[in-house]
C-alpha beads as a LAMMPS data file, in Angstrom:
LAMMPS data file: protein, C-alpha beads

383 atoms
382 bonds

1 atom types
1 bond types

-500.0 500.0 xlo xhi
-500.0 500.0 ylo yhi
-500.0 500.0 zlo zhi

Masses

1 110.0

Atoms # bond

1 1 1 -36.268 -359.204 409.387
2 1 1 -36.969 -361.878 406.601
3 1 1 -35.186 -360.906 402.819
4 1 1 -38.859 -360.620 401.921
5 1 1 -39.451 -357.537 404.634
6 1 1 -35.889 -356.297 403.975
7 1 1 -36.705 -356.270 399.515
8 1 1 -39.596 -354.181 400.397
9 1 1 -38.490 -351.701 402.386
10 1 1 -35.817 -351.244 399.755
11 1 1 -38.226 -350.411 397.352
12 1 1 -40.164 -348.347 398.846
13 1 1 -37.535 -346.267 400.074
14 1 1 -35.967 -345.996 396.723
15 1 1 -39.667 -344.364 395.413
16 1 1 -40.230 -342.157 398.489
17 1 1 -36.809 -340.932 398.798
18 1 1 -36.106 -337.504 396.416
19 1 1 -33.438 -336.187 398.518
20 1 1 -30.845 -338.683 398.118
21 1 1 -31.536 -338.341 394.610
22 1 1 -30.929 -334.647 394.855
23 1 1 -27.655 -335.004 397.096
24 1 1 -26.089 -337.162 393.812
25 1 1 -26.365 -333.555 391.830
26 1 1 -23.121 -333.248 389.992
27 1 1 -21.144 -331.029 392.672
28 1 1 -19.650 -327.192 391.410
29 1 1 -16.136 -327.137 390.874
30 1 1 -14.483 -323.384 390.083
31 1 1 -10.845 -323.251 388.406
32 1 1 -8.373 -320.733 388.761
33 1 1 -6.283 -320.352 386.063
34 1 1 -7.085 -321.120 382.279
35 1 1 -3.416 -322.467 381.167
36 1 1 -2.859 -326.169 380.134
37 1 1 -3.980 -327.398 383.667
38 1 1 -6.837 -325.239 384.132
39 1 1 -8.115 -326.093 380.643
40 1 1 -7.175 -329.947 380.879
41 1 1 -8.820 -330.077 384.711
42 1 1 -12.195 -328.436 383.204
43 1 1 -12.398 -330.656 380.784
44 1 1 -12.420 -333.633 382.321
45 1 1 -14.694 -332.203 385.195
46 1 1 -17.326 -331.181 382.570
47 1 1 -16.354 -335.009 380.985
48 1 1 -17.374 -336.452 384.541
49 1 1 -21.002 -334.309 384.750
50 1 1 -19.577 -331.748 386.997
51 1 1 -20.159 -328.595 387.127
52 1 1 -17.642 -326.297 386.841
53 1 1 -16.527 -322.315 386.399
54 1 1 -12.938 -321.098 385.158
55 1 1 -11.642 -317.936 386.539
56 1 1 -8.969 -316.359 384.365
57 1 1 -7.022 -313.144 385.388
58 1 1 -6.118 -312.303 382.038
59 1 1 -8.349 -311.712 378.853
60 1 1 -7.344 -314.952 376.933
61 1 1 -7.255 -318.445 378.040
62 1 1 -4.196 -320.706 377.509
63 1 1 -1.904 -319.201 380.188
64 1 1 1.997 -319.911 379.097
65 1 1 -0.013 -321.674 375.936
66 1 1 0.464 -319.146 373.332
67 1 1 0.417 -318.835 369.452
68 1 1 1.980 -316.454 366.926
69 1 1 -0.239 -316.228 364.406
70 1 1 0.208 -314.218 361.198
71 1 1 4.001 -313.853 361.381
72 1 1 4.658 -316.387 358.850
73 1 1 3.231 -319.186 357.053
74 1 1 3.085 -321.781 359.584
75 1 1 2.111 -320.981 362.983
76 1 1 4.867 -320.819 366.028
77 1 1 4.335 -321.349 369.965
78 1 1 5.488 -318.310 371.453
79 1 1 5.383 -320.545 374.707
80 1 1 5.578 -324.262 374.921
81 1 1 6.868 -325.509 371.985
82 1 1 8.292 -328.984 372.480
83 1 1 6.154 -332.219 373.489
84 1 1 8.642 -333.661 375.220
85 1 1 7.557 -337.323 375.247
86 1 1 5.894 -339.562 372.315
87 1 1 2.655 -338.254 370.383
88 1 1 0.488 -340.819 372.358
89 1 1 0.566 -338.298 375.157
90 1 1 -1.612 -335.929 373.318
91 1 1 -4.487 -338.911 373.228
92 1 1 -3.333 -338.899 377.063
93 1 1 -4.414 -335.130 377.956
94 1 1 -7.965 -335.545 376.883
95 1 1 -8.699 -339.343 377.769
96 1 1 -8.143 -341.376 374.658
97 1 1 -5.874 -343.373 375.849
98 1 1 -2.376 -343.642 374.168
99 1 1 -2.731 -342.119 370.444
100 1 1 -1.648 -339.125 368.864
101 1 1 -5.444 -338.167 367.959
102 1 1 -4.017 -337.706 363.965
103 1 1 -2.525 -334.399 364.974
104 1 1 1.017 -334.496 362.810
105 1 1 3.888 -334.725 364.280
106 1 1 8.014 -334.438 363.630
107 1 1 10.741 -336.186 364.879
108 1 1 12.722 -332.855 365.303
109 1 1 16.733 -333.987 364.908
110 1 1 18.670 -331.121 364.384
111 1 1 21.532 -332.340 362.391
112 1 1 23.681 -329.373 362.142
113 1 1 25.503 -327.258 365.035
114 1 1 27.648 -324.822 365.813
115 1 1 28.528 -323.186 369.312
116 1 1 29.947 -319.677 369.791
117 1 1 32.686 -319.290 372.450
118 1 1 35.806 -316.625 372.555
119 1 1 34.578 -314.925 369.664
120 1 1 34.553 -318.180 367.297
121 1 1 32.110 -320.236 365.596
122 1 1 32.796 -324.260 366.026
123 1 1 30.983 -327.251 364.892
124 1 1 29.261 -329.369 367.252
125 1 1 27.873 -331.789 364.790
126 1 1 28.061 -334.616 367.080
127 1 1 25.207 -333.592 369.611
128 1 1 22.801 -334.776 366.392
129 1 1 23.363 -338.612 367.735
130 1 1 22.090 -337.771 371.322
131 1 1 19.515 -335.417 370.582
132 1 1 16.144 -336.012 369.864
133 1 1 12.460 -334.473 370.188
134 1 1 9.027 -334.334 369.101
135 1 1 7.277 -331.047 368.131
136 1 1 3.799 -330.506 365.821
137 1 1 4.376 -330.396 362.403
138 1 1 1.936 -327.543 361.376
139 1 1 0.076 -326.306 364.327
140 1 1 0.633 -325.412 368.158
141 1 1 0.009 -326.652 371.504
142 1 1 -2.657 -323.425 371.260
143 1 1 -3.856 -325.122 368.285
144 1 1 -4.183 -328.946 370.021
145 1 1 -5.899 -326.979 372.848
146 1 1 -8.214 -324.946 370.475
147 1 1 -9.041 -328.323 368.925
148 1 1 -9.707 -330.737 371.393
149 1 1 -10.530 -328.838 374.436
150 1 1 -11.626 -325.347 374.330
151 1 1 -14.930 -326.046 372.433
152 1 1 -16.520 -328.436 375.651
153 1 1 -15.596 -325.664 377.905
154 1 1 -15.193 -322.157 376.473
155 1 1 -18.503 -321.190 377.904
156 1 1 -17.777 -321.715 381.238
157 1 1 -14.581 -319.440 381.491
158 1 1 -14.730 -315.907 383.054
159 1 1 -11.972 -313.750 382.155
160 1 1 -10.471 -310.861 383.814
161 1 1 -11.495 -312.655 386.519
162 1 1 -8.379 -312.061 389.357
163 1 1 -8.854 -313.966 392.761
164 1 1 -7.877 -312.820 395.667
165 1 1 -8.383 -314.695 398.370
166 1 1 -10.153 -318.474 398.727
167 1 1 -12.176 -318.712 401.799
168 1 1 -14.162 -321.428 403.603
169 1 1 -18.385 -321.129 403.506
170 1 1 -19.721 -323.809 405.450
171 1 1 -18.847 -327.057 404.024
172 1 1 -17.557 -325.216 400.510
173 1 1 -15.422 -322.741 399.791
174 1 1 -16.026 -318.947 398.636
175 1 1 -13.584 -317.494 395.650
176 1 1 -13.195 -313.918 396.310
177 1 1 -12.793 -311.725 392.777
178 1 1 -10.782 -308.504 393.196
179 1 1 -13.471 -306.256 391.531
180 1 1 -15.654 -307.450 394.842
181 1 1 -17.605 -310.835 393.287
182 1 1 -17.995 -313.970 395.145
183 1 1 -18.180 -317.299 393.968
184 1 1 -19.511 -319.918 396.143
185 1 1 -18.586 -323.272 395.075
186 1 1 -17.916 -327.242 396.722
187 1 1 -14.043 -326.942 395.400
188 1 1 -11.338 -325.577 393.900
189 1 1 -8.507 -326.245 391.897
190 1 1 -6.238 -323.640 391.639
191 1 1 -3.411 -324.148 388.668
192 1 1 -2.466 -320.662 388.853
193 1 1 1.565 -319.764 387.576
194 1 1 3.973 -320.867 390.913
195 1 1 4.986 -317.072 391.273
196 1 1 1.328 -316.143 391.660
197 1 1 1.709 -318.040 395.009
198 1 1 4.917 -316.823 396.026
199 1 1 3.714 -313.308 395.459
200 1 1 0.486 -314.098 398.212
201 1 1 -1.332 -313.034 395.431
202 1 1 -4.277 -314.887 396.410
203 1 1 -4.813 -315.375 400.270
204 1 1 -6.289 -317.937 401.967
205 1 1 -8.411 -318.624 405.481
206 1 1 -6.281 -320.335 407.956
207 1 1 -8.183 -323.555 407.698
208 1 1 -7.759 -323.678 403.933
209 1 1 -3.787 -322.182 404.301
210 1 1 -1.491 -324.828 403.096
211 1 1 0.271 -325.426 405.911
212 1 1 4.227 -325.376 404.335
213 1 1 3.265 -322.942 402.143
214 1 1 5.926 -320.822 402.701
215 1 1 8.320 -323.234 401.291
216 1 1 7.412 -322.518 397.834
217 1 1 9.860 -319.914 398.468
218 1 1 12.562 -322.353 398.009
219 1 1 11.522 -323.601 394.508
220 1 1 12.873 -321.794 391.656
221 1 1 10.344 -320.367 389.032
222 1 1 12.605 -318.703 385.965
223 1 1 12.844 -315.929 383.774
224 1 1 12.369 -316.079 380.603
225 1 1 11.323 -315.115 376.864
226 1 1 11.202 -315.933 373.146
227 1 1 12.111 -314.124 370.128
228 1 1 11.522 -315.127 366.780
229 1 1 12.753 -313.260 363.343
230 1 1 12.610 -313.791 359.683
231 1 1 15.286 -313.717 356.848
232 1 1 15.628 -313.329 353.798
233 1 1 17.823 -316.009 353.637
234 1 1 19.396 -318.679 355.755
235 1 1 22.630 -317.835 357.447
236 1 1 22.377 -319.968 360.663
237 1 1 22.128 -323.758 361.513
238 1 1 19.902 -325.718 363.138
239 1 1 20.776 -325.380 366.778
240 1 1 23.395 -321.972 367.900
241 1 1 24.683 -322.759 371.367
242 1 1 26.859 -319.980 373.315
243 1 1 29.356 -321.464 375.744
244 1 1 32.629 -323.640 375.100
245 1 1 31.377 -327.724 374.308
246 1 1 31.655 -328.147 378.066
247 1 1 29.204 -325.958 379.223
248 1 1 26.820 -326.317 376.742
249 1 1 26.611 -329.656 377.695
250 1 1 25.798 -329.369 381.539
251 1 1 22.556 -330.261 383.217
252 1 1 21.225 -327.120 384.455
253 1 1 17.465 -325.491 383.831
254 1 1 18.980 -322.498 382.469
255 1 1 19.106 -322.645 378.530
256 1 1 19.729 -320.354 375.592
257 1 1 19.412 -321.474 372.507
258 1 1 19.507 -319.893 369.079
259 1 1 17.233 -322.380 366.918
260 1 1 15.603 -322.793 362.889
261 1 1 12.184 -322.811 364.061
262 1 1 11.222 -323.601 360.551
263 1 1 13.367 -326.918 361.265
264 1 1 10.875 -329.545 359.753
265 1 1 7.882 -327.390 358.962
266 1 1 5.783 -327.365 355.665
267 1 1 7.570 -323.217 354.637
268 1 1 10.084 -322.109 352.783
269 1 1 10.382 -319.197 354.965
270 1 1 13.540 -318.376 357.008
271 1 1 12.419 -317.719 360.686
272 1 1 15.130 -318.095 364.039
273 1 1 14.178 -318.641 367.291
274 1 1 15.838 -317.320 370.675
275 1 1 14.742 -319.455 373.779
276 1 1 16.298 -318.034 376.863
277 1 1 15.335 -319.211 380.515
278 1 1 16.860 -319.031 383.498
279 1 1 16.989 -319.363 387.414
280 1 1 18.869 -316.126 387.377
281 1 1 18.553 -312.873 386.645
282 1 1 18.536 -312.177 383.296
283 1 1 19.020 -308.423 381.761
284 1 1 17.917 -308.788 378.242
285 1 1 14.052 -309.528 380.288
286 1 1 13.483 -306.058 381.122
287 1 1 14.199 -304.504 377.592
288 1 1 10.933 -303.217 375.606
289 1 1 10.362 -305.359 372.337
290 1 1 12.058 -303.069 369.890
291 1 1 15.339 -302.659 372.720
292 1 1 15.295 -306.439 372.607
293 1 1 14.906 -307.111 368.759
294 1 1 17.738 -304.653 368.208
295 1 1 19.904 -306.492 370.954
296 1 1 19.700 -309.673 369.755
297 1 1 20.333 -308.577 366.337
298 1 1 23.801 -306.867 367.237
299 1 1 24.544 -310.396 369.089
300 1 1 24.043 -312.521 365.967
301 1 1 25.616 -309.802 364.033
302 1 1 28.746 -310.771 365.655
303 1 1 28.386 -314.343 365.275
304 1 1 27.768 -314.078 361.504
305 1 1 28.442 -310.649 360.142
306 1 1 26.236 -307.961 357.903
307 1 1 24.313 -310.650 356.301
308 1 1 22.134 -310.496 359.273
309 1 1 21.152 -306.925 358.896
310 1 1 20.885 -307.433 354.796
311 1 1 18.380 -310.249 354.968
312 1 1 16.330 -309.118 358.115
313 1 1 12.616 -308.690 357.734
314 1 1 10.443 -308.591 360.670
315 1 1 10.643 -309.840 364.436
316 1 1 8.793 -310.597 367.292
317 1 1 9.099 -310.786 371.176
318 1 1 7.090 -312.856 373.511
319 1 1 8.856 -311.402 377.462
320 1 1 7.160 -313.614 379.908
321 1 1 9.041 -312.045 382.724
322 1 1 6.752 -309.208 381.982
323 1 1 3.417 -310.952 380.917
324 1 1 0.750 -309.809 383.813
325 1 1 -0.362 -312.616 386.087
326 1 1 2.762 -315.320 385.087
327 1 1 6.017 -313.407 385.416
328 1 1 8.197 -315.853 384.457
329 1 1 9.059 -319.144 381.973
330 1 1 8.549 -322.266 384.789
331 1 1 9.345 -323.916 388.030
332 1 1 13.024 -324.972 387.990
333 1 1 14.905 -326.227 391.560
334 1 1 13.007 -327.501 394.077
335 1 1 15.432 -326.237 397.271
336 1 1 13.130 -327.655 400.230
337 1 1 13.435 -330.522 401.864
338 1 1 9.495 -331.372 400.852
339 1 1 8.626 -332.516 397.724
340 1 1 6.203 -330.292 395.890
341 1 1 3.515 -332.557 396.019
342 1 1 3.506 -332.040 399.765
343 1 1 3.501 -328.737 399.865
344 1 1 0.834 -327.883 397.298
345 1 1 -1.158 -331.305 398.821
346 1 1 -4.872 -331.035 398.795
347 1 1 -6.140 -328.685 402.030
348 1 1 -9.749 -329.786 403.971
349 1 1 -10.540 -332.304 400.750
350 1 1 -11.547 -328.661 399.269
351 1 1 -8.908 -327.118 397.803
352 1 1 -6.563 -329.118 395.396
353 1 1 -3.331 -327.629 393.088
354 1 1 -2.524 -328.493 389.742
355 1 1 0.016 -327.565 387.366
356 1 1 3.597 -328.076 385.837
357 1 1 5.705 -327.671 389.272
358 1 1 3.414 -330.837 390.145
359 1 1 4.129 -332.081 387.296
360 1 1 6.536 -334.842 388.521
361 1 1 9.268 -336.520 386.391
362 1 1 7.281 -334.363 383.219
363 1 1 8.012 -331.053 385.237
364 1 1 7.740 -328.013 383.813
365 1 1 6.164 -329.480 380.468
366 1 1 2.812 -329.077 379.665
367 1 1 1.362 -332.523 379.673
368 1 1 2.813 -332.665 383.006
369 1 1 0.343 -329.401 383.494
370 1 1 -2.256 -331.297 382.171
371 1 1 -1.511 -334.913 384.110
372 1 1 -1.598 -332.956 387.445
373 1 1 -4.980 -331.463 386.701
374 1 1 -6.408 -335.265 385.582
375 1 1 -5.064 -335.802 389.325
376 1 1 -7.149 -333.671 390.999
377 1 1 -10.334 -334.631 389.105
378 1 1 -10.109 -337.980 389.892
379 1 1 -9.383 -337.320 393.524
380 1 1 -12.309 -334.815 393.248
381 1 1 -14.715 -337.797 391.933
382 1 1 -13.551 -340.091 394.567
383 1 1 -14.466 -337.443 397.496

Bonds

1 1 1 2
2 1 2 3
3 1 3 4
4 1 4 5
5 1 5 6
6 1 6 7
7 1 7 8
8 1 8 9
9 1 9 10
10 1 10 11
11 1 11 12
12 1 12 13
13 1 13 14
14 1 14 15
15 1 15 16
16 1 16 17
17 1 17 18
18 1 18 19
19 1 19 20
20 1 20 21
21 1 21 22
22 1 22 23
23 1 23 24
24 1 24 25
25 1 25 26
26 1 26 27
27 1 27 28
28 1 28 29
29 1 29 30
30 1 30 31
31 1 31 32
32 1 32 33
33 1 33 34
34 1 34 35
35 1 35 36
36 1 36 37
37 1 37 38
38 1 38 39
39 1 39 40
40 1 40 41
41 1 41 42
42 1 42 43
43 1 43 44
44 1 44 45
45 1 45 46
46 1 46 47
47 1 47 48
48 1 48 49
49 1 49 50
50 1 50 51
51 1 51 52
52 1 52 53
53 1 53 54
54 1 54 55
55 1 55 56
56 1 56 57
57 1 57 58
58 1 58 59
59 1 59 60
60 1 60 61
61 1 61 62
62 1 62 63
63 1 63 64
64 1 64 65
65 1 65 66
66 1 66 67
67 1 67 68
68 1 68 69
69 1 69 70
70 1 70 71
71 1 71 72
72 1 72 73
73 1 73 74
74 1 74 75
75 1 75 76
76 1 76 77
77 1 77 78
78 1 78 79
79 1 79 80
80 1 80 81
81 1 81 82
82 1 82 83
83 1 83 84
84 1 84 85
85 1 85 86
86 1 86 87
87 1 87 88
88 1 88 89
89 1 89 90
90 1 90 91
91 1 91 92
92 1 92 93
93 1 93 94
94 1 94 95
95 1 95 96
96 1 96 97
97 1 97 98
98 1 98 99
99 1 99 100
100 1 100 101
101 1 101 102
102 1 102 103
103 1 103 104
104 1 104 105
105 1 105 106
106 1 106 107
107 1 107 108
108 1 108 109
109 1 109 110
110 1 110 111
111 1 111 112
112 1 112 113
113 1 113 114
114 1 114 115
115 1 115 116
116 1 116 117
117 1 117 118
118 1 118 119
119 1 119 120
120 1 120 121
121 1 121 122
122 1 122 123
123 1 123 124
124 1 124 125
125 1 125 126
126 1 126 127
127 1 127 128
128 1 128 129
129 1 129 130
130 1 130 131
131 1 131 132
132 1 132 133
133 1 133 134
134 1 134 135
135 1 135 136
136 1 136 137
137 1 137 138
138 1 138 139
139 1 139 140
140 1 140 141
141 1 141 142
142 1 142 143
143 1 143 144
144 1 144 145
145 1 145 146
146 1 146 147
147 1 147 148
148 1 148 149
149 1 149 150
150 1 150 151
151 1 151 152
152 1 152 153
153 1 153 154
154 1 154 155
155 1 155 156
156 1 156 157
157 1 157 158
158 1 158 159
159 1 159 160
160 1 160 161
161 1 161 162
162 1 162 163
163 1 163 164
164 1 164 165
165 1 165 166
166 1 166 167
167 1 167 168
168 1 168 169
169 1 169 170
170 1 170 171
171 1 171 172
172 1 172 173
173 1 173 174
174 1 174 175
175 1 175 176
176 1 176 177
177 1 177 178
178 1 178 179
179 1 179 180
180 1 180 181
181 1 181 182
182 1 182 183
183 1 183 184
184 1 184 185
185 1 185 186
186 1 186 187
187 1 187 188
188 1 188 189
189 1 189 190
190 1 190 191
191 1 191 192
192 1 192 193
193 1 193 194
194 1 194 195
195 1 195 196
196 1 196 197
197 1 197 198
198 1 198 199
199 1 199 200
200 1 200 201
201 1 201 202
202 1 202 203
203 1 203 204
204 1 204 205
205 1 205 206
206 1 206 207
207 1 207 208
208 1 208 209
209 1 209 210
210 1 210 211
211 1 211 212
212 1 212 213
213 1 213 214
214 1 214 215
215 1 215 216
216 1 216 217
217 1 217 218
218 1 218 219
219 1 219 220
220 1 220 221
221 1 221 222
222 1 222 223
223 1 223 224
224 1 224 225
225 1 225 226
226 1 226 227
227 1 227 228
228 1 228 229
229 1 229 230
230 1 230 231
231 1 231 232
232 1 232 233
233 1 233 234
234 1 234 235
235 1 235 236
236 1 236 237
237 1 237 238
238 1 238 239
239 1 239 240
240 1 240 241
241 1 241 242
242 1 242 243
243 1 243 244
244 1 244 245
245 1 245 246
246 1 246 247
247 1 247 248
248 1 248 249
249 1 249 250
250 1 250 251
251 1 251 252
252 1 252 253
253 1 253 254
254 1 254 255
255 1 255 256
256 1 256 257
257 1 257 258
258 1 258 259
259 1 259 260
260 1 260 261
261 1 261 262
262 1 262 263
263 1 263 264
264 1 264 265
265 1 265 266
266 1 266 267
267 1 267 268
268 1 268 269
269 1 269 270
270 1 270 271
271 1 271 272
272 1 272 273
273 1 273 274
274 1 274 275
275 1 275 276
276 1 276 277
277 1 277 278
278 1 278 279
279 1 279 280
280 1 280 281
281 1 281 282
282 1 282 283
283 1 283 284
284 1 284 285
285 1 285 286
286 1 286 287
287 1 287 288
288 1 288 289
289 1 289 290
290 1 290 291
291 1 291 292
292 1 292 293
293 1 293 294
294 1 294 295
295 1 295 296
296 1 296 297
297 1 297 298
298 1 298 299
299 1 299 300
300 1 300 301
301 1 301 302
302 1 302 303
303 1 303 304
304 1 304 305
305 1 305 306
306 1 306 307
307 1 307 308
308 1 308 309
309 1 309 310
310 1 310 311
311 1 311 312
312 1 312 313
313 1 313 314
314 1 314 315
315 1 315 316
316 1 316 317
317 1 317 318
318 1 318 319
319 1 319 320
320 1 320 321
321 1 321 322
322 1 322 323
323 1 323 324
324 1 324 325
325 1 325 326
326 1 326 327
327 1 327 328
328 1 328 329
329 1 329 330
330 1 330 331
331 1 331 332
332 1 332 333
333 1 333 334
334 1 334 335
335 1 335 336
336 1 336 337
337 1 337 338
338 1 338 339
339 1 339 340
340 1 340 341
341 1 341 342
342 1 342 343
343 1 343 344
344 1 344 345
345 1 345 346
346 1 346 347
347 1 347 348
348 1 348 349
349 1 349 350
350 1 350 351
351 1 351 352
352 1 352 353
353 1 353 354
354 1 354 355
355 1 355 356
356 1 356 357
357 1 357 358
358 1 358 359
359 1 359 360
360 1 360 361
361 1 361 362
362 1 362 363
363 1 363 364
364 1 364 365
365 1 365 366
366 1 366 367
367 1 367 368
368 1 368 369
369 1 369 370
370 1 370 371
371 1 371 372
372 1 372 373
373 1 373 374
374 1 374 375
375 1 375 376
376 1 376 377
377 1 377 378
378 1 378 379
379 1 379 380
380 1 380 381
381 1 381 382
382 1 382 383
């Protein structure tokens, strides 16, 4: 065959030849889960042409994403608060390369602190040379979310929308809803919470079965919650540690920290934070929000005395040990001798994992959430 012959017969099967054009349609992804690596992996399917559907168990999206709105003048993150790396990530999440999208930041550096230990209050004041952080200045992670993501793909999420079970159909796989719907669909990323997997809350054929599976068992996912109240005035300092100076300095996932979540903020309000989390069992988690309020209260009324009950206002409790669906803060210890990554690996090239256990060196963060979910579109689009 001459290039003549062969530049013909090109052509004309290029005109006569519909159903290769129709085998290039944009293939149907479904999401379970609508936190940061649900919303972050549906974006940059529907980015990429693809057509996708987000399944969310609960009746809001943005998963350990939350805001606390109305409380006081600025708005808090009643779940992940910090960035935890430079502005440029948020540019990151969403594409843009390495820019902080003109969302305003702080360079949050506490400068005073004390730590409570054998019934005294000490100065710490040195930890304000090796501690450092980024948070928004006067909106959320919610709020970046709300912003730059939700409006591209609010329509396509279906909420109170629990899976349970992800089975092949033919080449694809079907999601199976507890209230009897099935989705048929090409793939699936599932970025559900880690304990929603340890639980076998959603089931899987044996050819879609992760095979180690089971070792998720031997990764840690904590406890957790976070408290904020107001004052009246400002009795506390910047960071309130509990422990002598040498344990509050260990590496360990478990942290407590008593915190001026105004620290930086554009309010004259008086408003402290309680971040607890844990890899053990923690008792304060199963109080009701007024038992907890009141507990903490008598604990900080021992640090600092009746001021605390003169200048209290209001409070508010956010127990994610007892939100539905999460049950817990985040993925701590990794026990196994596998890395994450290969035991939540991709299953058949149809079912892929995302979120902040495969998060890598940013574990447990929420662009790490995000990055993980970028992973699996781009592994999607190479398939």
């Amino acid at each position: 065959m001459d290039r003549r012959t062969f530049l013909g017969l090109t052509a004309a099967s290029l005109i006569h030849a519909p159903s290769i054009v129709q085998a290039r349609q944009p293939k149907h992804v479904t999401v379970i889960g609508a936190g940061s690596a649900g919303m972050s992996a549906a974006f940059h399917l529907e980015k990429a042409g693809i057509k996708v559907t987000i399944l969310e168990a609960s009746n809001r999206w943005g998963g350990r994403v939350k805001r606390l709105a109305g409380f006081s003048d600025v708005p808090l993150d009643l779940g992940a608060e910090w960035i935890h790396d430079e502005p440029t990530v948020l540019g990151e999440i969403v594409g843009a390369g390495q820019t902080d999208l003109g969302v305003e930041t702080i360079d949050y550096s506490p400068q005073t602190f004390k730590f409570w230990h054998k019934g005294k209050l000490n100065n710490f004041n040195s930890l304000r040379h090796v501690y450092e952080e980024v948070k928004f200045l006067d909106t959320t992670w919610y709020g970046f979310f709300e912003r730059f993501v939700i409006p591209s793909i609010e329509n396509k999420i279906e909420y109170n929308a629990v899976v349970s079970d992800v089975q092949s159909e033919g080449d694809g796989v079907s999601v199976h809803l507890s209230d009897g719907r099935k989705i048929e669909t090409d793939k699936v990323i599932i970025t559900v919470p880690l304990s929603t997997l340890q639980r076998g809350n959603i089931a899987f054929s044996d050819d879609l079965l992760p095979p180690n599976i089971s070792e998720l068992q031997n990764v840690d996912f904590g406890r957790g919650f976070k408290v904020f109240m107001r004052f009246k005035e400002r009795f506390y300092p910047d960071i309130l540690l509990e422990g002598s100076r040498w344990s509050v300095m260990q590496d360990t996932w478990s942290s407590k920290i008593f915190y001026d979540a105004a620290f930086g903020k554009p309010t004259q309000q008086n408003i402290l934070g309680l971040f607890t989390v844990s890899d053990r069992h923690l008792p304060r988690a199963n109080l009701s929000h007024s038992e907890m309020i009141e507990d903490v209260l008598s604990e900080i009324t021992k640090i600092f005395g009746s001021v605390v009950r003169d200048a209290y206002i209001d409070g508010r409790v956010q127990n994610w040990s007892q939100e539905p669906h999460i049950m817990g803060s985040y993925s701590m210890s990794n026990h196994s001798d596998l890395d994450v990554t290969e035991i939540l690996a991709p299953v058949e090239g149809r079912v892929f994992f995302a979120g902040e256990v495969l998060g890598g060196d940013a574990q447990s963060t929420v662009h790490g959430a995000a990055f993980s979910a970028i992973k699996c579109v781009d592994q999607i689009k190479d398939s």
